[in-house]
BALUMVEX-163551 format. One record per residue (C-alpha): x, y, z. Coordinates in steps of 0.001 Angstrom, whole numbers, padded with zeros to 6 digits, always signed. Example, Ala and Ser with C-alpha at 12.3 -4.5 7.8 and 13.67 -1.06 7.14 Angstrom:
% BALUMVEX-163551
+012300-004500+007800 +013670-001060+007140 
% end
This chain:
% BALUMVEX-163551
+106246+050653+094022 +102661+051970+092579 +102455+055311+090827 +101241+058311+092758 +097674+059001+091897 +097266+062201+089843 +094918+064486+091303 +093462+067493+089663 +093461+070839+091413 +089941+071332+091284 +089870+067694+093464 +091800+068936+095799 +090300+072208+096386 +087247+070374+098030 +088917+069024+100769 +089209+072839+102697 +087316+072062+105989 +088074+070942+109316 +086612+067549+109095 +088598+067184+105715 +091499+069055+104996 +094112+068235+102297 +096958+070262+101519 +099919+070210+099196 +103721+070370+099955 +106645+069995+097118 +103542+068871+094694 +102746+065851+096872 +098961+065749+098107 +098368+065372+101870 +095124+064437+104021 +096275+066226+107175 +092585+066360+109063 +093779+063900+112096 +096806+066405+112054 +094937+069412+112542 +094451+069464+116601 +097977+068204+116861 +099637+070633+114908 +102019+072981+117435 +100736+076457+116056 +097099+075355+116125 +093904+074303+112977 +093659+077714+112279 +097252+077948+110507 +096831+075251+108985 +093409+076191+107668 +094121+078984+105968 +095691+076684+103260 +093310+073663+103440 +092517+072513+099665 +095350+074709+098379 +099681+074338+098034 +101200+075416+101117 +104770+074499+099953 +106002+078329+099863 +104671+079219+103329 +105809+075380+104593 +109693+075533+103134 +110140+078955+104111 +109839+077869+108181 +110047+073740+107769 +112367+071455+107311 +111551+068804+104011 +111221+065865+106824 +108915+067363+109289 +105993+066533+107501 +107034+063091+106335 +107616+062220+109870 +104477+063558+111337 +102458+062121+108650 +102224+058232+108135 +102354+057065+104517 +098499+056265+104179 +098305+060109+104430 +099657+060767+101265 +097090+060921+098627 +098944+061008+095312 +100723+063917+093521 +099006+067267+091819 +098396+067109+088007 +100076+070082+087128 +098081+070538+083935 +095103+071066+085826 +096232+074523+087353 +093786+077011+086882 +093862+080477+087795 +091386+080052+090899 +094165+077809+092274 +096810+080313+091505 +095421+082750+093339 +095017+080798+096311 +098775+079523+096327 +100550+080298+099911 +102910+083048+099561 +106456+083345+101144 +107291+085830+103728 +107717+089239+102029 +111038+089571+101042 +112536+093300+099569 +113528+093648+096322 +114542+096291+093498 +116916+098716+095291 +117507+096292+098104 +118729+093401+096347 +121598+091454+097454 +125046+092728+095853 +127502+090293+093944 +128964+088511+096851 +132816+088791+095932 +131777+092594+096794 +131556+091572+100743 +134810+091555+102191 +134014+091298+105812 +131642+090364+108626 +130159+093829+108598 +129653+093672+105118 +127328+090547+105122 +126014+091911+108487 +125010+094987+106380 +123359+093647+103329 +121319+091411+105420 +119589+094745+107035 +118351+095596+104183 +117433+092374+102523 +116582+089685+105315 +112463+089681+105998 +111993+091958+109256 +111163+089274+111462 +114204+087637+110422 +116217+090420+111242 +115217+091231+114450 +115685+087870+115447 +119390+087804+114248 +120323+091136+115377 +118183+091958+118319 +120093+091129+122428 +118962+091814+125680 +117179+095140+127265 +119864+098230+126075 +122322+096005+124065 +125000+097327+126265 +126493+093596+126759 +126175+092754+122851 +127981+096229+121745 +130600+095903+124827 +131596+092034+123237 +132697+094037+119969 +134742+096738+121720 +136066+094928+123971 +138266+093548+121421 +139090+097149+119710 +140464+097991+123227 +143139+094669+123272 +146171+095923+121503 +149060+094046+119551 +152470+093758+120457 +154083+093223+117043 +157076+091815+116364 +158859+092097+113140 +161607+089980+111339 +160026+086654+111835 +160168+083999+109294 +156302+083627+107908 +157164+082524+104486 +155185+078995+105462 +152068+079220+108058 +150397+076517+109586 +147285+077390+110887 +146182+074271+111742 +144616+073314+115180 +142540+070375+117039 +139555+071068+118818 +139539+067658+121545 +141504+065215+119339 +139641+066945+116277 +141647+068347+113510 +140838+071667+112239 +142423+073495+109487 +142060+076930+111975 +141068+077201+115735 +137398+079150+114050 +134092+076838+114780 +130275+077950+113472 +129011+078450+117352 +125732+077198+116817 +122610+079526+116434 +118785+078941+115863 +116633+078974+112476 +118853+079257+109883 +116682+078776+107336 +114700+081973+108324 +117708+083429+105892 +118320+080734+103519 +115958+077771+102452 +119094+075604+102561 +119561+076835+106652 +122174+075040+108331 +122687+072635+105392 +124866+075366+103571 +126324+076142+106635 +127555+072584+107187 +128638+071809+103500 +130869+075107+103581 +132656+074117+107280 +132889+070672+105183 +135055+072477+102131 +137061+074820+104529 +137648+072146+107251 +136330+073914+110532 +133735+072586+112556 +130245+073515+112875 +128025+073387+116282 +124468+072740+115765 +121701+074490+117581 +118850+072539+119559 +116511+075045+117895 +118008+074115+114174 +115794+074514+111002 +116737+070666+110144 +117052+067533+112313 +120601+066357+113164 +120514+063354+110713 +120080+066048+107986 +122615+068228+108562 +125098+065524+108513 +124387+063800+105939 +124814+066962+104646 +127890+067315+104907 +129428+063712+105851 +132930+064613+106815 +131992+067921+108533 +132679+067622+112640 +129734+068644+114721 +129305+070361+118183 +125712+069595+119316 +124224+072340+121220 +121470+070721+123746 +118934+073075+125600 +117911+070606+128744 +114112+069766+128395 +111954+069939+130953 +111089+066646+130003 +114460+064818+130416 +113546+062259+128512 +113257+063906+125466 +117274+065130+126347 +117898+061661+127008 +116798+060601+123918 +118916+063224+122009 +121923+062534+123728 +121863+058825+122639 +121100+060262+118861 +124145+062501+119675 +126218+059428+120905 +124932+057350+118024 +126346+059559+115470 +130032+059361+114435 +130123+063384+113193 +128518+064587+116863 +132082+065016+118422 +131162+066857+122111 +127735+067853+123473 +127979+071600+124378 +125062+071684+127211 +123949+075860+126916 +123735+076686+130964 +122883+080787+130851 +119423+080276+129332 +117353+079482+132600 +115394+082508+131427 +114907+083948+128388 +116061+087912+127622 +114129+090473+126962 +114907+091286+123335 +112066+094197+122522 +113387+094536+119024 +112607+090526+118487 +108996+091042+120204 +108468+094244+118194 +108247+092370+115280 +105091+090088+114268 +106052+086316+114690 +105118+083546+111928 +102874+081249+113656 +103328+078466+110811 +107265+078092+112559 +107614+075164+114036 +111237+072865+114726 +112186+069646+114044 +114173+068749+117350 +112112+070876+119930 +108516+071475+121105 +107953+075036+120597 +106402+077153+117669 +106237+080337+116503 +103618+082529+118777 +102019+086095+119161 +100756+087195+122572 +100716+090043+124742 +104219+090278+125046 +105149+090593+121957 +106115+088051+119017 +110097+087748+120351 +111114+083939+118788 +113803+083581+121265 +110805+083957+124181 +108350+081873+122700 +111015+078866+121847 +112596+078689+124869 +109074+077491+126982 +110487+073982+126788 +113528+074876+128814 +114331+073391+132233 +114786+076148+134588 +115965+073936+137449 +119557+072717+135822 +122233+072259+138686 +125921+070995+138534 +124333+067777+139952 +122932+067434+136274 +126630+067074+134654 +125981+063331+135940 +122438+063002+134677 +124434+064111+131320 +127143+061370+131514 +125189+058406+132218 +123546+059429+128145 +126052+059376+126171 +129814+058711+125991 +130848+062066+124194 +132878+065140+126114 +131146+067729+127607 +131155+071484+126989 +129299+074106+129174 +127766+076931+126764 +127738+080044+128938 +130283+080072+131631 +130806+083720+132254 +132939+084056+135384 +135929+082730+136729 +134030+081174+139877 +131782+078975+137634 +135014+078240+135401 +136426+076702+138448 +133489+074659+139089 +132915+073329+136029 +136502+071726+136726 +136242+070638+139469 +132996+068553+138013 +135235+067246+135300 +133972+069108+132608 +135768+068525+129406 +135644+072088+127728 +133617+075492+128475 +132679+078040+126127 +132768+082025+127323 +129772+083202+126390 +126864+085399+127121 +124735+084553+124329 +125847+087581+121843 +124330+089641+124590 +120808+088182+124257 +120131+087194+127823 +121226+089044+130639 +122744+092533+129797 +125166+093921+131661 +127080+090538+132313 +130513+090836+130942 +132190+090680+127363 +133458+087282+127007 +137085+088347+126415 +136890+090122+129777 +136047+086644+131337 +138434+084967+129339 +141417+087279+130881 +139753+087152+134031 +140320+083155+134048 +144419+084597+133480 +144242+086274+137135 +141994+084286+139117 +142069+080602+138207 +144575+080464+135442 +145017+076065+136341 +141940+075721+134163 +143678+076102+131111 +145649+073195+131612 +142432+071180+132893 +140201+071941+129795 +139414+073580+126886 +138802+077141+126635 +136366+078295+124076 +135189+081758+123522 +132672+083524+121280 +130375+086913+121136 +132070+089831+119534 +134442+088321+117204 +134362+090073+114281 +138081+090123+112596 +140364+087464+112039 +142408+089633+114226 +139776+088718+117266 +140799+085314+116657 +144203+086163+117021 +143784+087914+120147 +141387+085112+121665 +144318+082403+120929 +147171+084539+122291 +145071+084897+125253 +145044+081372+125903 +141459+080537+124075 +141616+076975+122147 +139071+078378+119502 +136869+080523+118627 +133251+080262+117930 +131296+082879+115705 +127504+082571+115283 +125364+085953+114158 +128216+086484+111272 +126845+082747+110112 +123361+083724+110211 +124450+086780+108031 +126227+084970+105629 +123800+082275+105146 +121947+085145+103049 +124425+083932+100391 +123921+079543+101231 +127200+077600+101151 +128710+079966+099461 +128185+082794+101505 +129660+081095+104641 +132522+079891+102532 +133357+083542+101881 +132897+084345+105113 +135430+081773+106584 +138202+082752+104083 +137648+086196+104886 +138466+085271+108164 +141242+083136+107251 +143079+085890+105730 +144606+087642+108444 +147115+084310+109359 +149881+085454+106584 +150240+088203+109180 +150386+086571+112390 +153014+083436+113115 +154225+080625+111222 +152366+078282+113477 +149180+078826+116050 +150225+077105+118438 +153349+079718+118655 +151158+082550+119886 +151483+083961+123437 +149981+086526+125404 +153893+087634+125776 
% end
């Protein structure tokens, strides 16, 4: 293999121009000018870093392959010369999104002792945008505040003089053992938090031994994320496409990868919600993803992320579609979104392996009901289902004693996503903290799992 040309700063600087445009990423020097009128967010984003190092504003949205695979090899022009920085080029280096400092700096994290806690500190240090994606749900928030307190209204029944000297809190979520029935329900952009994104994520469910589910809209491709983490096991979250095709295609990736253990196909995101503090706030138009056509966009609307990446998906999905899903790959099938008892029952009846109560955190349609609501609801009206499938749950859980009350309710596990996103403002470690912080409410509870009843 030759050596990467050196190439002075000054060279590079004269290739700033639409008919010639180089840029530089991770000190590599790229000729991107066919790339330019292909690029999702437009030239003009591009541009503004044409003869100059766009690696802050590029790693703080991309993921490291994104460019390799969009670029073919005769594209890459040789590496800077790092002795040839001057301060012209310094002051044209691409800066990161604005992140606070001095008094908001993140605290020691064996100070955070609970979900709230991370959710806290990442108010006041996550870049805006990146909060008001996280945080923001649908119209009032009355459906994302009603998942939380919906739980605060479910009481114990404790019962004392019980033997829980030993506890196993061990669990299997289809076939897959877990060392607790908690799973990382997948959420978008991770990276908006982190630079490592759903890398740290994965790597910490890999040392605590819970799996993680991976968004559609993730900051890194599939084949990233687990290798990774290679003995982390993966949910795969899969937004249909309009074009099929391009579902098809990441089914068979799904099916082709031993870690993908269940496609989880999200069906209560026909249209997106109206999240006004997510439009409020100015979107980055250099965001693009690795596994879906959509970018990062500011129009009259607003600059909502959730709106704006959810233009590839197909409105028109039907129950007829769980067989367009089995004829790609061989893997069960989960239904992300199920949020009444009716659609529980038909999900069954189309032999759907698992469902997951959901209503998005409360980010699509508010007013629908608080997934443990639905989840007792499936107790009155249709309670054969939970010997048919798998009953997943998530929105609201907050507490290692929501995970309590979600198993004794008949739930196989519980998902949490928006605490993830939180934690990720620590990486691994931060999710690692979070899951034992979970963990530690099980010393309490029964000297097995699978010995808790709604009785």
């Amino acid at each position: 293999m030759s050596t990467p040309k050196l190439l002075s700063s000054q060279a590079i600087a004269k290739h700033n121009t639409v008919s010639d445009c180089w840029i530089v990423v991770d000190n590599q020097v790229w000729d991107i000018t066919d790339f330019l009128q292909e690029h999702p967010g437009g030239p003009s984003i591009i541009l503004r870093y044409a003869g100059r190092d766009a690696t802050q504003a590029y790693s703080a949205v991309h993921s490291p392959s994104v460019i390799r695979k969009g670029l073919s090899t005769n594209k890459l022009k040789g590496v800077l010369d790092q002795s040839t920085i001057d301060a012209e080029w310094s002051k044209g280096l691409a800066q990161a999104a604005n992140r606070p400092t001095g008094e908001n700096e993140k605290p020691r994290l064996h100070t955070l002792i609970s979900a709230h806690d991370f959710q806290l500190v990442a108010s006041k240090t996550a870049p805006a945008k990146t909060w008001a994606f996280y945080s923001s749900a649908a119209n009032d928030l009355i459906t994302r505040d009603a998942n939380k307190s919906s739980f605060d209204r479910i009481w114990f029944r404790p019962r004392v003089m019980r033997n829980v000297r030993e506890v196993n809190t061990k669990s299997s979520i289809l076939g897959c053992s877990v060392s607790m029935p908690l799973f990382v329900a997948p959420s978008a952009m991770v990276k908006l938090i982190h630079p490592d994104g759903e890398l740290g994520i994965a790597r910490a469910c890999q040392s605590r031994g819970i799996m993680q589910g991976i968004s559609n809209n993730a900051s890194f491709s599939l084949k990233e994320i687990s290798d990774a983490a290679p003995d982390t096991q993966f949910i795969f979250q899969l937004y249909v496409n309009r074009d099929r095709a391009k579902s098809a295609a990441q089914l068979h990736d799904c099916s082709a990868n031993p870690q993908v253990k269940a496609i989880c196909i999200t069906v209560d995101a026909a249209w997106p919600g109206k999240r006004e503090a997510d439009e409020r706030v100015k979107a980055d138009e250099n965001l693009i993803l690795p596994m879906v056509p959509a970018k990062g966009n500011n129009d009259k609307k607003g600059g909502g992320l959730g709106r704006v990446m959810a233009g590839f998906i197909d409105p028109g999905l039907t129950w007829e579609d769980v067989k367009w899903a089995r004829q790609h790959t061989h893997l069960p099938l989960l239904l992300k979104g199920v949020q009444s008892a009716d659609d529980a029952v038909l999900a069954m009846e189309a032999g759907i392996d698992g469902i997951l109560l959901s209503n998005h955190g409360g980010r699509n349609l508010d007013t629908s009901p608080a997934s443990i609501i639905v989840l007792l609801e499936l107790h009155r009206r249709c309670p054969e289902v939970f010997d048919r499938m798998e009953i997943y749950i998530d929105s609201g859980i907050r507490r290692g004693t929501d995970i309590l009350k979600a198993i004794c309710l008949g739930a196989t596990a519980v998902g949490m996503g928006r605490s993830f996103l939180f934690a990720s403002n620590y990486g691994q470690e931060g999710a690692e903290h979070l899951i034992d912080s979970m963990y530690y409410l099980f010393p309490f509870s029964s000297s097995s799992i699978h010995l808790l009843t709604s009785r």
